[in-house]
Each structure stands twice: as structure tokens, then as C-alpha cells.
N, C-alpha and C positions, 0 to 999 in steps of 0.2 A: 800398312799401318794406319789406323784409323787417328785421324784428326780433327781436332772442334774445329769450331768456326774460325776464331780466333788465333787459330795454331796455324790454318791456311790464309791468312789475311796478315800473319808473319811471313810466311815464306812469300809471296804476294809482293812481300817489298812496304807493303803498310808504315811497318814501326820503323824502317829503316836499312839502309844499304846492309848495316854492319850487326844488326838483328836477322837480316835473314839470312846472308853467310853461314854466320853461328848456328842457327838452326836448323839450315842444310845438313849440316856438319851431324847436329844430334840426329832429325830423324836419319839419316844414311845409318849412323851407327846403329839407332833403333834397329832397324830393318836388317844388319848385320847378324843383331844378335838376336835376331824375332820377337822382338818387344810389338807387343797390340796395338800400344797406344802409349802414349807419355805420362809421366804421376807426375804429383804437385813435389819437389824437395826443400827442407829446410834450409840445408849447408850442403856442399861440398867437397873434398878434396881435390887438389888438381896435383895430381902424382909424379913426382921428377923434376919438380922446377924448383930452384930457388933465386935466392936476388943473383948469385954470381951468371947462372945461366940466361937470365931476362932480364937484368936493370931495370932502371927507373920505369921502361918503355913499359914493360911488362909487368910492370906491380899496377900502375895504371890501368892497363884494360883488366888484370885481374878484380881491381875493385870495384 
């Protein structure tokens, strides 16, 4: 999966421990589902969560 500059200088550890986890996380899935390369998105959904299943902890990193 092809990656800017920028996209490798997150997984690098650049922006942070808890920025390139997370972004592990996406290109793996990329590369799952044979995505090219990552697009820019507006919003999200994050599918099956709500407060009862992540409390406080998890509305936090949600925001």
C-alpha cells in the first residue's frame, strides 16, 4: 500500500506512541481489504460502541 511521506513518518513513531498504533491498525486493515493507498475523510463512524460498552475512558480517545 503506497504511503506519502508523512503517513511513514507516523508509523516512524514521529507524531507519537499512540498515533502510530492507531495507524498500524489502519494501514493493516488497508492492506486487508486491498486499498492502494489512504484518502483524506471528513467524519466517521465507529460501529458497535456505545457509552455502556466504553465509558468515560472511551468517549475520551473517541474524541
Amino acid at each position: 500500500m503506497y504511503l506519502t511521506k508523512e503517513e511513514e513518518k507516523i508509523l516512524d513513531g514521529d507524531e507519537g506512541e499512540v498515533e502510530e498504533r492507531l495507524f498500524r491498525l489502519l494501514v493493516r486493515l488497508g492492506e486487508i481489504y486491498g486499498a492502494d493507498k489512504m484518502i483524506p475523510v471528513g467524519s466517521v463512524q465507529v460501529a458497535g460502541v456505545s457509552y455502556k460498552s466504553i465509558s468515560d475512558p472511551g468517549m475520551e480517545f473517541l474524541e
